[in-house]
C-alpha positions as CSV (number, residue, x, y, z in Angstrom):
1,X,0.0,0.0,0.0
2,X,1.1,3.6,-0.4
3,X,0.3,6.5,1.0
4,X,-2.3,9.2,-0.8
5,X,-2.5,13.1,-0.6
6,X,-5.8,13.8,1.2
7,X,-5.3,17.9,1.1
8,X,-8.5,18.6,-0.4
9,X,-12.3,18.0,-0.5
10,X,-11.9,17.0,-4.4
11,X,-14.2,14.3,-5.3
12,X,-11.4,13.0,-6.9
13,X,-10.0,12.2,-3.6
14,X,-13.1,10.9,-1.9
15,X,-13.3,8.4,-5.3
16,X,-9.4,7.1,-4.3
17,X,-10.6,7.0,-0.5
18,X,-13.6,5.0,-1.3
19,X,-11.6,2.5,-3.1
20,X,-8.8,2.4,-0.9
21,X,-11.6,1.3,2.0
22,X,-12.8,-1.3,-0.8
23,X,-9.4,-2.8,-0.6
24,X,-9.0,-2.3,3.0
25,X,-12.4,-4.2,3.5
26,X,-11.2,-7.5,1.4
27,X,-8.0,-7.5,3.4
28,X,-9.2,-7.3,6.7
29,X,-12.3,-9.9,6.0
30,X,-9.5,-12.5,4.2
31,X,-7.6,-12.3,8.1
32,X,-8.1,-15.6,9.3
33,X,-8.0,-14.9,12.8
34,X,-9.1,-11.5,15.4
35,X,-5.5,-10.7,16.4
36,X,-4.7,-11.1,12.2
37,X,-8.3,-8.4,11.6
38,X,-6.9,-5.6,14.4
39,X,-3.4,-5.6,13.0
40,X,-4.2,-4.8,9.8
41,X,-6.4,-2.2,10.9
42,X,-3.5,-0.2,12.1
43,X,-2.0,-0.4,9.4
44,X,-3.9,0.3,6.9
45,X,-5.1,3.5,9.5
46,X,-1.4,4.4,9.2
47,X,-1.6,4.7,5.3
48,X,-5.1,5.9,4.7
49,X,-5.7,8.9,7.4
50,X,-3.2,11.4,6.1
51,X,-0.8,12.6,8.8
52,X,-0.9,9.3,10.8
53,X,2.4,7.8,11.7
54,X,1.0,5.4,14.4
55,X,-2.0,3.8,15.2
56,X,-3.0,1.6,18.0
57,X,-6.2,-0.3,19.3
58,X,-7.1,-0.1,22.7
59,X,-10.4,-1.6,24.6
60,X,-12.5,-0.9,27.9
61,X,-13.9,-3.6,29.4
62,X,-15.1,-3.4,32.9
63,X,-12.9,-0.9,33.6
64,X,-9.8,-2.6,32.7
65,X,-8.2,-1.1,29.6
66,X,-6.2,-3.4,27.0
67,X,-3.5,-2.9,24.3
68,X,-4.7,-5.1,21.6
69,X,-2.7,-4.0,18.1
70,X,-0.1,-1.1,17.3
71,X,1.9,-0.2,14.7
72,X,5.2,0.3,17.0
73,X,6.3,-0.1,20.4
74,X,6.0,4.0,21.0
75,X,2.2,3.2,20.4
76,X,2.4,0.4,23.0
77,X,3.9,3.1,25.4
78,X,1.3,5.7,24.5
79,X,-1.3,3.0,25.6
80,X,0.2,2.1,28.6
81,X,0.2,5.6,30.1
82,X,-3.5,6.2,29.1
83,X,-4.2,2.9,31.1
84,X,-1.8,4.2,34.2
85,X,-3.1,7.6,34.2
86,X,-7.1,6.6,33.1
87,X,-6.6,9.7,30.9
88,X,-6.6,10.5,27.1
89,X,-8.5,11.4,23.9
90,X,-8.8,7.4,23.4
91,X,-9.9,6.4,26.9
92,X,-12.7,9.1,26.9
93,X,-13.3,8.2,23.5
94,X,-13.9,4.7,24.5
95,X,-15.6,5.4,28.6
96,X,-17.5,8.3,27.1
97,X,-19.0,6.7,24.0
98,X,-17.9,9.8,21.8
99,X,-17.3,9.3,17.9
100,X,-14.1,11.6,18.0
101,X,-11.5,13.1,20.7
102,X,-8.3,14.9,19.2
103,X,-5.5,16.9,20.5
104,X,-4.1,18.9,18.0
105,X,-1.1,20.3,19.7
106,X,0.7,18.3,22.1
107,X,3.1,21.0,23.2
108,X,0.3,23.3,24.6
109,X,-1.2,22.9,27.7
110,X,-4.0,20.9,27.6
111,X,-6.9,21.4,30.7
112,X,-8.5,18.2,30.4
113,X,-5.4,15.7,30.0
114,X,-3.0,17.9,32.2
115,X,-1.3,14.8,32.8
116,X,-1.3,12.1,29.6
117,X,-0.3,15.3,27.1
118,X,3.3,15.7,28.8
119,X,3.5,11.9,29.0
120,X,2.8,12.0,25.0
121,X,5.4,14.5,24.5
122,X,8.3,12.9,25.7
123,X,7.1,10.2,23.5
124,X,7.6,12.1,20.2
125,X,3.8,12.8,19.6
126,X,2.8,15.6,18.1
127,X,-1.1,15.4,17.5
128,X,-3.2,12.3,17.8
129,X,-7.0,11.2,17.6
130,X,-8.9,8.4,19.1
131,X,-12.1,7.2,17.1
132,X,-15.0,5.0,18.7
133,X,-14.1,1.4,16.6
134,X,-16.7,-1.0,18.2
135,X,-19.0,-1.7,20.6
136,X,-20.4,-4.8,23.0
137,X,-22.4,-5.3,25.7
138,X,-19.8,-4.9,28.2
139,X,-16.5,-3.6,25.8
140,X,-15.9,-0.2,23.8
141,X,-12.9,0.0,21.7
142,X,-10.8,2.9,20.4
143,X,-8.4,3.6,17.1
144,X,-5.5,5.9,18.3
145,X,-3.9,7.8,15.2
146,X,-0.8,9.6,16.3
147,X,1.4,12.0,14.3
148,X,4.9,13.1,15.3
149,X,4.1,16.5,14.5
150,X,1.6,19.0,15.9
151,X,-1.7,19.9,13.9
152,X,-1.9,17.4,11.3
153,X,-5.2,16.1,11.6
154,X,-7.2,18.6,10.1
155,X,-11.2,18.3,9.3
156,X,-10.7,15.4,5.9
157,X,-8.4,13.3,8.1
158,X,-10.5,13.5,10.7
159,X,-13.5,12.6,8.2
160,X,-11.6,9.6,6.7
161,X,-10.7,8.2,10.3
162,X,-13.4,7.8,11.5
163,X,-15.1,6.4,7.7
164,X,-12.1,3.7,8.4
165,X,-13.1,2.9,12.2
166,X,-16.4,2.4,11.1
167,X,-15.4,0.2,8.3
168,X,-12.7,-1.7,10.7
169,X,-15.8,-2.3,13.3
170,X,-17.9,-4.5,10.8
171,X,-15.1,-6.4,9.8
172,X,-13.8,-6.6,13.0
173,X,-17.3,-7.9,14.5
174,X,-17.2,-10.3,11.5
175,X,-13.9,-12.0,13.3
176,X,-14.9,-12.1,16.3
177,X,-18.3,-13.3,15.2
178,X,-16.8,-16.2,13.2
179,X,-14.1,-17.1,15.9
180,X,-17.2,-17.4,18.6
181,X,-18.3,-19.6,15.9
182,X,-15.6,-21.7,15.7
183,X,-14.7,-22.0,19.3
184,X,-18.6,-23.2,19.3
185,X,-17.9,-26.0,17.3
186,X,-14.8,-27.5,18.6
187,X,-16.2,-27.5,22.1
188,X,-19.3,-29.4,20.3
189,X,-17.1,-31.7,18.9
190,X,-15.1,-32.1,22.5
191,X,-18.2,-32.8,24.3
192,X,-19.8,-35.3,21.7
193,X,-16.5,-36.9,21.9
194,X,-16.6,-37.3,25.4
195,X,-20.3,-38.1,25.9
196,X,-19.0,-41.2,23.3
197,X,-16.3,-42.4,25.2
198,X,-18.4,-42.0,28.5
199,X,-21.1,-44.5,26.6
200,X,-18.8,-46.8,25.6
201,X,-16.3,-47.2,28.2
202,X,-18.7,-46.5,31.3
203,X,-22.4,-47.8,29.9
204,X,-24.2,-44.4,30.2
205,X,-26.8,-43.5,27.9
206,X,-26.9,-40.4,25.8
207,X,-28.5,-38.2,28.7
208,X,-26.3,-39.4,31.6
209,X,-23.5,-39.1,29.7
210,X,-23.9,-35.9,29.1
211,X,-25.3,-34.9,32.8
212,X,-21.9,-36.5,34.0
213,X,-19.7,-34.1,31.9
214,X,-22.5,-30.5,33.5
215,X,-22.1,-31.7,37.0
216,X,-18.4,-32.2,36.8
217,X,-17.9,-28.8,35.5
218,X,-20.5,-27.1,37.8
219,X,-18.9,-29.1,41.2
220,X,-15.2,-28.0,40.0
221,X,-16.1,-24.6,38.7
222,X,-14.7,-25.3,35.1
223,X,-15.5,-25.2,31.6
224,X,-17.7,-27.9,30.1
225,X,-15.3,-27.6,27.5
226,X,-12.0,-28.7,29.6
227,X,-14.0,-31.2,31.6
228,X,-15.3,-32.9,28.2
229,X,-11.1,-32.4,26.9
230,X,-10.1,-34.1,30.3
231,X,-12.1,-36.8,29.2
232,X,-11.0,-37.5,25.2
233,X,-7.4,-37.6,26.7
234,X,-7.7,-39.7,30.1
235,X,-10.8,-42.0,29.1
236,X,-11.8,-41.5,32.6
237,X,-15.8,-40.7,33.9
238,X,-15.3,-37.3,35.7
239,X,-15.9,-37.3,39.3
């Protein structure tokens, strides 16, 4: 991929934007795994948003915020500190529910992130954005877009960011949808496996079998999943 001018409202722009996204969107949905979707989300952020020399992922869930992709280790860093602190355009972006947080000089003092805007500083960050990527019932997301330099995000890249986060959202609900999917049917095929070795070794019918394998995992506290996989590799009935 290379990078494109994005320095005017030209439709002529918008038409290589809209294309670019159309490329983006085949790449992220031929990822074969979540981790595979996120990382390529950065990236292509990095390329497409002009000004962007970083971009990260970060999540909210429960309080407890999470690093999942960036494009560098300074990204990683920049993360961290908004996790420390509980402070940033990307962590209010994500607790707040807001489309679109920015600071657009990071060598001005800033009132409401008094404390993460230093941090980011030292860091050799300029300017950066954070874009609402996804929602669930109990986790919000963020895309962090960083530049080295102050005031590059002006009102098209702040358009086209957040175009791309809600582009990367679908196709990152598609992986996750089709990995919850997956991880369905393994375990399906753990516990039928089990439920057949429990009928064959131990003489349980169907129902037993498969009453063994729930009261096992509610008595112990673990998966249905790992008490059906205890089985297929000991041949033992679960006590």
């Amino acid at each position: 991929m290379s990078r494109w001018p994005m320095v005017q409202e030209s439709g002529d722009v918008w038409e290589k934007f809209a294309l670019a996204l159309a490329d983006m969107a085949r790449d992220l949905l031929a990822q074969d795994s979540v981790k595979g979707t996120l990382e390529r989300i950065v990236e292509h952020a990095s390329v497409l948003i002009n000004g962007c020399d970083e971009a990260g992922i970060l999540t909210v869930r429960r309080g407890e915020v999470s690093a999942l992709a960036a494009t560098s280790d300074v990204v990683r860093m920049a993360d961290r500190i908004q996790q420390d602190l509980r402070e940033g355009p990307c962590f209010d972006a994500v607790t707040e529910r807001q489309q679109l947080y920015a600071i657009e000089d990071l060598r001005q003092p800033h009132e409401k992130w008094s404390r993460f805007a230093p941090e980011l500083r030292k860091l050799g960050m300029g300017s950066m954005m954070g874009f609402l990527l996804f929602t669930e019932d109990d986790e919000l997301g963020a895309l962090n877009v960083y530049s080295h330099r102050p005031n590059m995000f002006d009102e098209t890249a702040q358009r086209a960011g957040w175009i791309l986060a809600s582009h990367a959202a679908v196709a990152l609900s598609a992986a996750r949808t089709h990995q919850q999917l997956s991880h369905a049917l393994e375990t399906r095929h753990e516990i039928g496996e089990a439920m057949g070795i429990l009928m064959e070794r131990h003489g349980l019918s169907e129902d037993n079998a498969f009453n063994v394998l729930k009261k096992a995992s509610q008595d112990h506290n673990i998966k249905l999943r790992d008490i059906a996989r205890k089985v297929c590799e000991t041949g033992e009935r679960p006590t």
